[in-house]
N, C-alpha and C positions, 0 to 999 in steps of 0.2 A: 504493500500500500504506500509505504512512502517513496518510491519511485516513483508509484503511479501520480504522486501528490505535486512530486518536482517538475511532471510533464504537462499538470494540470492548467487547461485553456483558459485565457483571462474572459472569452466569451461563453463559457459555458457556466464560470459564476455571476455572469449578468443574465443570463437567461435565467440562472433560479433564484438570484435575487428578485428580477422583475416577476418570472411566476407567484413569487412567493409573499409581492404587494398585491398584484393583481385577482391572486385568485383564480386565473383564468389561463390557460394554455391560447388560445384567440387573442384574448386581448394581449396578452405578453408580447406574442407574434405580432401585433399591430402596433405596440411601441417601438420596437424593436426591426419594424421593417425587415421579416423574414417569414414563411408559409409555417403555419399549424405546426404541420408534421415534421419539419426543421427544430421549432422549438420542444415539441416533443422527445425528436431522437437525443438533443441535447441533455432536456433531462436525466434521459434512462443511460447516457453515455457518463454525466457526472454521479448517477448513482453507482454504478457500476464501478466508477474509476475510483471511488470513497469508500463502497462496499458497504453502504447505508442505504435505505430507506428515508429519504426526504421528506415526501409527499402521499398524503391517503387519497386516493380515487372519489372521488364522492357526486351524484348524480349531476348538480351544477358546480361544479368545477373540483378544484384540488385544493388540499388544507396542509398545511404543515406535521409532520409528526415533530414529537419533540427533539429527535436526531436532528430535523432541519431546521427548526424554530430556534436550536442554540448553536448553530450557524449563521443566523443572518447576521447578528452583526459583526462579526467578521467579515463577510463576505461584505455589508456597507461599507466598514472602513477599506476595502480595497479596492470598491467603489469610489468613495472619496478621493481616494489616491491617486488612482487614474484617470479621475475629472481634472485633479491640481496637477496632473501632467499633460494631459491633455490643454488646460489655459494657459500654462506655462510656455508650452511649445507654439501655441495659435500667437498667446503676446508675443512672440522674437520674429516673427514670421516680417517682411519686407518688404512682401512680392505685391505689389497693384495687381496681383490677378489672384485668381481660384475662388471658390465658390465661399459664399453671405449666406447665412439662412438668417430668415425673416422673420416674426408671426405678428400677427393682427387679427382682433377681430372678424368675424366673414364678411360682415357689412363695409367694414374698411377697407378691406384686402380686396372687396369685390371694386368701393366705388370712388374709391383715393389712389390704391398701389399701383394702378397698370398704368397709368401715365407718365405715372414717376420712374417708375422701373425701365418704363421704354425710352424716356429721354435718358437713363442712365447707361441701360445696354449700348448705344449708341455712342456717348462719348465715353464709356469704358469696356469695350467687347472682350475684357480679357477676366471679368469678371462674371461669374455665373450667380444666378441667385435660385434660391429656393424659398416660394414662399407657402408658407402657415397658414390657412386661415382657420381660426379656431376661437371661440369662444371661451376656450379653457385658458386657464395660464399655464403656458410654458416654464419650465425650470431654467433658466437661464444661468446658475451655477453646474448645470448639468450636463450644460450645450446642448439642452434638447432648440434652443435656437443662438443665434450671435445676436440680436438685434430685437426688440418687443416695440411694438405700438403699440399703445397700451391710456385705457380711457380710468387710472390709476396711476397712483405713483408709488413703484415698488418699495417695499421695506425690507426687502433681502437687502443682508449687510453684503456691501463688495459691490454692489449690483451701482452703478453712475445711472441715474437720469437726468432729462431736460426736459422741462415743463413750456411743451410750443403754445400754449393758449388755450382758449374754449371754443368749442363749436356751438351756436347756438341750433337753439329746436323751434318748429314751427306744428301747426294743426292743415296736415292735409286731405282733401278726398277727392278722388275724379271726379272732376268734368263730368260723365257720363249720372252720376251718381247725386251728383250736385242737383242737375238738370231734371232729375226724375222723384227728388226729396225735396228741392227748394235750398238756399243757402240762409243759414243761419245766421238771422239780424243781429246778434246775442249770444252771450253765454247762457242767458238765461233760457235757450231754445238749443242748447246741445245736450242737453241730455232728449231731447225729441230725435234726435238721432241714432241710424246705427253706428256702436263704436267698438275700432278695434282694441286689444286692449293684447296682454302677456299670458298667457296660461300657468304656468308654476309661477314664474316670476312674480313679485308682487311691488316693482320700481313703480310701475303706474300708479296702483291701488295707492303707497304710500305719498308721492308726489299731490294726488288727490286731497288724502287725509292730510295733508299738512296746509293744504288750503282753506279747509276746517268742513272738507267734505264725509261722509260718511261711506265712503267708495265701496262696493262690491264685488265682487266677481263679475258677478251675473248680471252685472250695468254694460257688459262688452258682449256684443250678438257673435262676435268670432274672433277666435286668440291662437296666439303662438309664441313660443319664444325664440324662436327664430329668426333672428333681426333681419335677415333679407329675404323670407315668407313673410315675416308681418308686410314689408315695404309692397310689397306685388300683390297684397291683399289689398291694401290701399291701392294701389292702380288698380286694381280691377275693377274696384269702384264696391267695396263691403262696406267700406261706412268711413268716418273721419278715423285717422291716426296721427301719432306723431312719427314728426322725421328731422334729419337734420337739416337744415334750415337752406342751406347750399345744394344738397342735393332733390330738398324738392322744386327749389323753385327752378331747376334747370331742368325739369322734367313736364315738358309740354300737356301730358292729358292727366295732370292733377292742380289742382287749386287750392294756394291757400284760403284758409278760415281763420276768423276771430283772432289777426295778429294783435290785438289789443289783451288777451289771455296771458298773462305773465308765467316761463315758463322756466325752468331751470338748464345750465346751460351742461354741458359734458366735458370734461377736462380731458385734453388730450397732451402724451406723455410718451418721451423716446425714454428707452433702458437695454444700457448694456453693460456685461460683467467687465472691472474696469483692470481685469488682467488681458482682454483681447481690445478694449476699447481704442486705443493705439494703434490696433493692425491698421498701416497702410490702404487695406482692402475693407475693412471694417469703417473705420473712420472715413471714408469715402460714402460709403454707403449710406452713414450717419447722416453724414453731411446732405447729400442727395435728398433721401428722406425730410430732413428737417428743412432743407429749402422749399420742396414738394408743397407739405404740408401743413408748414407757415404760412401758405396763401391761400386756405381753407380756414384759418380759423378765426377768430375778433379780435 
């Protein structure tokens, strides 16, 4: 076993470290950017090569047994280790070229990043990017990305941001919908409206109550949390919604309502870990981004 221990793959204790947050043989495989049965054979190759029992089989997914449960953290701190070598290596790096990854929002990534990315592929083709769109936050100490757009300002230590401004919000609904309901003289005639509203989320409901409304659920005739299904619900013409304020009004078959509604603005926020923040190729892309996006905001 201790040979087997000396040969042992630095990717096969991140496959059961991530099984072993995850829960899931799928999902492991989808952080991990490699097929199911990859991550599987992985597992049964590091039990094997340990000569332990890991993980119990269980109907929805896999559980730790106590063999692998006082392994993990071991297996984190060599995790740790080769994230701080991994940031180590990325800061000394020189080169104006090779690949950025990105994340942002979906909503962002759909209707801010392709402009900016394509004036930037152009004056830097020696650079690649990858982008994120995700609703989730990225680990950015973990290099699950170099770069976050982010409507937050991170409080991971290490983690540099710059706070580009606020986007304001507006009250939109088609044209089509307008035309077929009447447009609202008033606020005091939107609730005679259909309104789109969040499903789990509850940002709207509490923006509401803080106006000193008594908001419900069930005051919204169709919801999502989805920020760019909510937006195309609104075009479609399901009732009023909020959007950002720039991108509705640059959208021909919707209308604003009631800009007289006082409404809260979105803070929007560059972060990046500030061991790569430096790279040549990073700090380009920083740059890029925050010129992009400083002409979106107030």
């Amino acid at each position: 076993m201790d040979g087997a221990l000396a040969k042992l793959d630095w990717s096969l204790v991140q496959t059961f470290l991530t099984v072993a947050d995850t829960g899931s043989l799928s999902e492991a495989a989808r952080k991990l950017a490699i097929s199911q049965p990859t991550a599987g054979r992985q597992i049964r190759q590091i039990e094997t090569t340990l000569e332990l029992e890991l993980f119990q089989r269980q109907p929805r997914g896999l559980s730790l047994t106590d063999a692998g449960a006082a392994l993990v953290p071991h297996a984190r701190r060599m995790a740790e280790g080769m994230q701080g070598f991994s940031l180590a290596a990325a800061g000394r790096s020189q080169k104006l070229s090779g690949p950025v990854r990105i994340t942002a929002s979906v909503f962002t990534a759909q209707h801010y990043l392709p402009v900016i990315l394509a004036k930037l592929r152009e004056e830097e083709p020696d650079i690649t990017i990858d982008l994120v769109p995700t609703d989730r936050s990225e680990n950015l100490l973990y290099r699950e990305a170099d770069i976050a757009v982010r409507m937050y300002r991170s409080e991971q230590l290490d983690i540099v941001t710059r706070h580009l401004g606020e986007l304001s919000l507006g009250l939109f609904a088609a044209k089509t919908y307008l035309d077929r309901r009447g447009r609202p003289a008033g606020f005091h005639e939107f609730f005679d409206h259909d309104l789109v509203g969040y499903d789990q989320s509850d940002l709207i409901l509490r923006g509401l109550r803080e106006m000193g409304m008594d908001a419900q659920r069930e005051w919204f005739a169709t919801r999502t949390d989805h920020h760019s299904v909510y937006w195309e619900m609104v075009r479609a013409g399901c009732g009023i919604g909020v959007a950002q304020l720039r991108v509705g009004l640059a959208e021909p078959v919707v209308e604003r309502v009631l800009p007289e509604v006082p409404l809260p603005t979105l803070p929007l926020w560059l972060a990046a870990h500030e061991a790569v923040r430096q790279t040549p190729r990073i700090r380009r892309v920083w740059d890029a981004l925050a010129e992009g996006l400083l002409a979106q905001v107030d």
